[in-house]
C-alpha positions as CSV (number, residue, x, y, z in Angstrom):
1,X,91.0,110.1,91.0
2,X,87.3,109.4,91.0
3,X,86.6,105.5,91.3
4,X,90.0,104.5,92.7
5,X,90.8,102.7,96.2
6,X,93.7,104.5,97.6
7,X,95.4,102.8,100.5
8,X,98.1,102.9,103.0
9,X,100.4,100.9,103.7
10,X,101.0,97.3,102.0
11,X,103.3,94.7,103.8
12,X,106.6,96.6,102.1
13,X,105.1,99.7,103.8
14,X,103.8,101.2,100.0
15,X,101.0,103.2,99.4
16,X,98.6,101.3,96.9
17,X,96.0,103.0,94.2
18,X,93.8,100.0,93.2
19,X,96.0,97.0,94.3
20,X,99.4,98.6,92.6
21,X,102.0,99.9,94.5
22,X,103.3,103.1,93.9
23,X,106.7,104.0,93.6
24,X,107.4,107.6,95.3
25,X,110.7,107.9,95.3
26,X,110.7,110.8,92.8
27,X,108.9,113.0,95.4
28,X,109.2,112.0,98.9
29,X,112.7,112.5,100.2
30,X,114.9,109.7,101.6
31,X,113.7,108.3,104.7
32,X,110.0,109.7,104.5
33,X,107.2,107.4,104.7
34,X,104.3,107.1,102.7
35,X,102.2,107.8,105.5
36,X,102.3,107.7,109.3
37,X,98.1,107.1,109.4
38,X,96.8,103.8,107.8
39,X,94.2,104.9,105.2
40,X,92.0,102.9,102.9
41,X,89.7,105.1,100.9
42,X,87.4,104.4,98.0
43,X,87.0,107.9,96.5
44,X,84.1,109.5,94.7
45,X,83.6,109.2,91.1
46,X,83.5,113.5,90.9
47,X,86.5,113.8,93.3
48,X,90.3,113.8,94.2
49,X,91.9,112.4,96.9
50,X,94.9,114.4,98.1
51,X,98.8,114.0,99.3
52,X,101.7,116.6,99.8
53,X,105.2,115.6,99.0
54,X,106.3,116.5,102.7
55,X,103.9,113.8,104.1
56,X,105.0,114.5,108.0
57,X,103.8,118.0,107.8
58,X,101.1,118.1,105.2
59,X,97.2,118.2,106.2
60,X,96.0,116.3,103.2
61,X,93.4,114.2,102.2
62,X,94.3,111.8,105.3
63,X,93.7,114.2,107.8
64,X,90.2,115.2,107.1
65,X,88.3,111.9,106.8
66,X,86.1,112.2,109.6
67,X,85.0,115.4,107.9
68,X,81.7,115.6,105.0
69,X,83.8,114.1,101.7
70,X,85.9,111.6,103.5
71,X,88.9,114.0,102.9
72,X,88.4,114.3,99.2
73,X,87.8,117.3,97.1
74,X,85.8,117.9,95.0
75,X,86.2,117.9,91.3
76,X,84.6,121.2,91.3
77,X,86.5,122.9,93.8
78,X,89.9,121.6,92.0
79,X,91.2,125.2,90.0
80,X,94.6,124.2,89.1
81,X,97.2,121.9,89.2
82,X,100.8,122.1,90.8
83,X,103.5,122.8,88.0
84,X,106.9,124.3,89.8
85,X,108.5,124.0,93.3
86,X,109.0,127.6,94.2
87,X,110.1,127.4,98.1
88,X,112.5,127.3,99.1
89,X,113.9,129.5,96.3
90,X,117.4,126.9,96.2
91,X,114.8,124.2,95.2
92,X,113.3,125.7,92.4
93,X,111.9,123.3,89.7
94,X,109.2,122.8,87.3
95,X,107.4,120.0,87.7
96,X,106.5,117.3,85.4
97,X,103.9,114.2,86.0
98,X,106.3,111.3,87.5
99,X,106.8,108.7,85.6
100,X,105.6,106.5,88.6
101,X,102.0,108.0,88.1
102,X,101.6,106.7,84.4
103,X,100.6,103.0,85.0
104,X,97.6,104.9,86.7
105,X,96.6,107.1,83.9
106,X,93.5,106.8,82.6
């Protein structure tokens, strides 16, 4: 969200928002790391910054920093949020905000 420092990794190979690591174990699948690219990012107070689940094959956020916005979006731009898992069809799921996300709730 706007005003955080999102990084990657810390010395136990977590991604941080603010200092505190976050546990993604909910949503990344055994074995799959947080991220393969060091990142440290301060992100705009009227922006998002931006990571798929399936973090080897996802063009987030950490692929477009050299680009204008640093690889956030913007507020703005954001239309919706993701609610279900709908591919493939034997994974099917609604979603619901991981509990590993509240400490960072506003």
């Amino acid at each position: 969200m706007g005003g955080d420092q999102v990084e990657c990794c810390d010395e136990q190979g977590r991604l941080t928002v603010n200092g505190d690591p976050v546990d993604e174990r909910a949503y990344l699948r055994d074995g799959v790391e947080p991220s393969e690219r060091q990142f440290e990012v301060d992100v705009p107070e009227d922006a998002i910054w931006v990571m798929g689940d399936n973090r080897p094959n996802s063009q987030d956020s950490r692929f477009h920093t050299q680009e204008p916005g640093g690889g956030t979006v913007p507020d703005d731009r954001v239309v919706g949020r993701v609610w279900a898992i709908v591919w493939p069809t034997d994974r099917f799921e609604l979603l619901e905000r991981p509990d590993s996300l509240e400490s960072l709730a506003p």
